[in-house]
N, C-alpha and C positions, 0 to 999 in steps of 0.2 A: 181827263181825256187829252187836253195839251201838253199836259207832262207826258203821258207816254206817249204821244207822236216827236214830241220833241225827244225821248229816250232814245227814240225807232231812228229818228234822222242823225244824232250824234253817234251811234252803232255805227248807220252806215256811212257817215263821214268817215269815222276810223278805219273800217273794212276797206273803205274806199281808198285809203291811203296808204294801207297795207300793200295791197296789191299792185296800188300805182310804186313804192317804195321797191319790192320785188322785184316788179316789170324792169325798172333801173338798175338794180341788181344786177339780172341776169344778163342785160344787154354791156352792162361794164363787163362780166366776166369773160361773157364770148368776146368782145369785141379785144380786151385783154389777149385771146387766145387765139385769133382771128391774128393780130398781130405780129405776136410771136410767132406763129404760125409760118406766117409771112418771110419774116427776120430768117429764122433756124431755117428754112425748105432755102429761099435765097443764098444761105451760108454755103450749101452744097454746092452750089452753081460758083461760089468765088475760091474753093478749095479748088475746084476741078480747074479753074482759070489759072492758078497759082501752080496748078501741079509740074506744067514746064519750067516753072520760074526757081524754082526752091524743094528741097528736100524736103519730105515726108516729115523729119525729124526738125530740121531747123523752120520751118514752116511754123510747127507746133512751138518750138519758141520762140519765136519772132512774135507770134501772134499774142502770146500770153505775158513777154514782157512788157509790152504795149500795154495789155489790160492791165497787168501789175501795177506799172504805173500809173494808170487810172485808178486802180484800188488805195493805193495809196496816198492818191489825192483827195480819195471818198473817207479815207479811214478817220482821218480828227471830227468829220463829221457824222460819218453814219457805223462808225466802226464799233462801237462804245455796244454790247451786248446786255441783254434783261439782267442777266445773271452773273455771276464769274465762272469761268469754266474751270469744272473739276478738275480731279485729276482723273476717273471714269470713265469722263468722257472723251479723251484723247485718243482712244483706239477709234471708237467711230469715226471721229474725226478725221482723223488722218486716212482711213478708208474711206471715206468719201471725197477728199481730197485727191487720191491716188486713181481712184475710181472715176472721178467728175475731170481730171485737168488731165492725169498724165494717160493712161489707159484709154481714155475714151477719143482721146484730140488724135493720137498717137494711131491709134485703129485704121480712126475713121480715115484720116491724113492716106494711110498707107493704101487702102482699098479702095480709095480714088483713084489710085496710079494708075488702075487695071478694071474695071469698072465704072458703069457711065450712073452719072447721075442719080438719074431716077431709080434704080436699082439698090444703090447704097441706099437711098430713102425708104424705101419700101424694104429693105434688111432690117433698117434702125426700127421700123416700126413694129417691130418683132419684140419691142420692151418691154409691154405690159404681160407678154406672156412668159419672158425670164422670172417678172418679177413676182407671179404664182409659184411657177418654180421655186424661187429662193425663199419665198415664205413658210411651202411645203417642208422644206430641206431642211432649213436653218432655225425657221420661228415654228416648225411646227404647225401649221395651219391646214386645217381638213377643208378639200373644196369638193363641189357637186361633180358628176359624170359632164355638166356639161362644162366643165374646166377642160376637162382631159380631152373632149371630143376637141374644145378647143386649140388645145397642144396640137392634138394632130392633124388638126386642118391644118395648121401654120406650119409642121415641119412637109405636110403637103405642097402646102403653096411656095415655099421655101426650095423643094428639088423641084418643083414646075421650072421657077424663075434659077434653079443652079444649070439642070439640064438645055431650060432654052440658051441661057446665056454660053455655056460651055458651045452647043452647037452651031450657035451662032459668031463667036467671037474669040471661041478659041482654048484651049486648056490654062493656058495663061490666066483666064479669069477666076482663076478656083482659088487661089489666094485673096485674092480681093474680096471675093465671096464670104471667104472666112474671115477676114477681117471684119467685113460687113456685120458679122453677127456677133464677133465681140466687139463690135462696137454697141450693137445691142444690150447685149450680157452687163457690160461695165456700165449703159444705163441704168438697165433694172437694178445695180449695185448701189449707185447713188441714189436713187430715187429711195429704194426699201431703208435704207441708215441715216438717210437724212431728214426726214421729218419730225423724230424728236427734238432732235438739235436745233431747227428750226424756230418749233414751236417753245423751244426750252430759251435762246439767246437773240429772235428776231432775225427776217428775213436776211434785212442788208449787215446787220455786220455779219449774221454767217454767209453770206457771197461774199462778202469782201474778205475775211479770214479761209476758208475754203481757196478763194484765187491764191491768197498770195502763199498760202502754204503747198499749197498744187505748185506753184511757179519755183518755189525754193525744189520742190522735188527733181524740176526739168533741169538744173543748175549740169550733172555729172554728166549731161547728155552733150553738153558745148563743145563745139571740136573748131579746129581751124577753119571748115569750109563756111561758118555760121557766116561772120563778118564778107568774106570775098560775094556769097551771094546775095548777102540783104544790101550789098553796096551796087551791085549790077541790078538790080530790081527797077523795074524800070516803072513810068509815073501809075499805068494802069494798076500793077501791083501792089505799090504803095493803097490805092485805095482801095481794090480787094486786099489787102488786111486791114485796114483801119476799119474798115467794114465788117470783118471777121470780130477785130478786137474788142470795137467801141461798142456797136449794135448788137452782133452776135453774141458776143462773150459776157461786156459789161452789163449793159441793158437788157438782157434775152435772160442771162441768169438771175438780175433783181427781178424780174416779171415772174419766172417761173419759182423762185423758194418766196417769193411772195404768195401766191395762190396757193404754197404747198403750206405756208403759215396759215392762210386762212380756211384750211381743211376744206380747200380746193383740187386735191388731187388727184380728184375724181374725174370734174373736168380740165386738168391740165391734161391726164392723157388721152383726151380727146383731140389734140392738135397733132397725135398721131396719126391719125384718118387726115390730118388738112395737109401736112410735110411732104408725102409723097405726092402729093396733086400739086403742090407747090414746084417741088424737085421735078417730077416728069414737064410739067409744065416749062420751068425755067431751061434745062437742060435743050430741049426741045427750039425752046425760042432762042435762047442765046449762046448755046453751044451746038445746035444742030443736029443735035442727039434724036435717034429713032427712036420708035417706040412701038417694041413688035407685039404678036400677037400670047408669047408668053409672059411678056411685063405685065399686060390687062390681065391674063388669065391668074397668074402667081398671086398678083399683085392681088386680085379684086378676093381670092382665098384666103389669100395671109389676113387682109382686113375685116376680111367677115370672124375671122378666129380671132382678131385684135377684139371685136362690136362683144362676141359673147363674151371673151374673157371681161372687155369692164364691165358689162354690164351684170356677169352672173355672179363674179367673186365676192367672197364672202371675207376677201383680206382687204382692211381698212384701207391699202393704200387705193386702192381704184375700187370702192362700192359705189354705188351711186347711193346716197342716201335718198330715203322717202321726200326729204322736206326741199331736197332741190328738186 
């Protein structure tokens, strides 16, 4: 009879530590994503600060040669990948590179110019529904009706927030607009192509090989005006980029191919629901940005068609699996 009580109480010790183990778990994950969250929704608010200071274009490398730099001071250390990279695998690669550094900085940079904040955030949040899309398209992947109902809420909440904006601010915003959603698009481009890669050569050296071969791409884009305006940059600047660079760029992308290595990329795009409450927020507080009655309405659309898409799809990049 002592041995099985004694059986019954080492059971529930283990169970006991399971769970207390999990609870730890999950509170690193979110808190992980909670952060990041944080980082990327802020990054918005230091691009739109930057946007008087510096071109669209030299912005985007100003900001990346700085990471670069940082990469290549990470690279003797954390560069060294699981595997050797094929030869294979260099088309993805370089697609996710084009996709993640030049395409996406390059968008986002532009639809700042003309567009406030909170807007561009709530565009970008529009990723996890590309990235149904491109699985459809590209991998082939069959999803439920409530995929599609999803689509169309978001291209719903999508002319809520083009229509308010246009009325409110102007025809002028209709480029930004579009930038705004390929800034999206070239999301969901890196996120669908990078996970093998990930889980094939380890988080940080592929961030670190992704930056610097993204950064070699920015190279044909250098024109005279680079130097005259990173030299008039005045101190505030300097630290919305270093901010951009080191935070946003450096550490924002080891955090997120991190989780996307640990076949967390379920909840990574959940920090898509925190950016734009981040972004309206910041925007608001430190750039004085309004916040009308079609930003809530788009916005609170786009995001309920963000909730079903992770939660309904049946494409590995964003299921929720049973066991989280």
């Amino acid at each position: 009879m002592g041995g099985v009580n004694s059986d019954r109480a080492q059971k529930q010790d283990r169970e006991g530590m399971v769970k207390r183990s999990r609870v730890v778990k999950i509170i690193e994950v979110y808190g992980v994503l909670v952060t990041l969250s944080l980082i990327w929704g802020l990054a918005f608010v230091a691009i739109k600060i930057l946007e008087p200071m510096i071109s669209p274009v030299n912005l985007t490398l100003l900001r990346w040669f700085v990471a670069g730099a940082a990469f290549l001071i990470l690279l003797p250390i954390f560069g060294r990948s699981k595997v050797p990279v094929e030869k294979g695998d260099l088309p993805r690669l370089l697609i996710v590179s084009f996709a993640n550094v030049v395409a996406y900085h390059l968008t986002l940079n532009y639809s700042e110019g003309s567009i406030d904040v909170g807007l561009a955030t709530l565009l970008v949040a529009m990723g996890p529904i590309f990235i149904v899309a491109i699985s459809a398209l590209l991998l082939r992947e069959r999803h439920g009706r409530m995929i599609y109902l999803a689509i169309l809420l978001a291209f719903a909440g999508a002319l809520i927030l083009f229509f308010g904006t246009v009325k409110t601010a102007g025809s002028s915003t209709i480029p930004g607009i579009l930038e705004g959603i390929g800034t999206a698009l070239s999301y969901a481009v890196f996120a669908v192509f990078s996970k093998p890669l990930v889980q094939k050569f380890g988080a940080r050296a592929f961030t670190i090989w992704v930056g610097l071969i993204g950064t070699a791409m920015l190279l044909p884009l250098l024109s005279g005006s680079f130097v005259s305006q990173v030299l008039r940059l005045p101190m505030s600047g300097w630290i919305a980029i270093l901010y951009l660079s080191l935070l946003s760029t450096v550490l924002g992308y080891m955090l997120f191919y991190t989780m996307i290595e640990k076949g967390g990329v379920a909840k990574v795009s959940i920090q898509l629901y925190l950016i734009p409450v981040v972004g309206v927020a910041g925007g608001a507080l430190f750039l004085g940005e309004s916040v009308t009655a079609y930003t809530i309405l788009g916005g609170a659309v786009m995001l309920i068609a963000v909730g079903l898409t992770t939660v309904k799809s049946k494409f590995p990049m964003i299921k929720r699996k049973a066991a989280e």
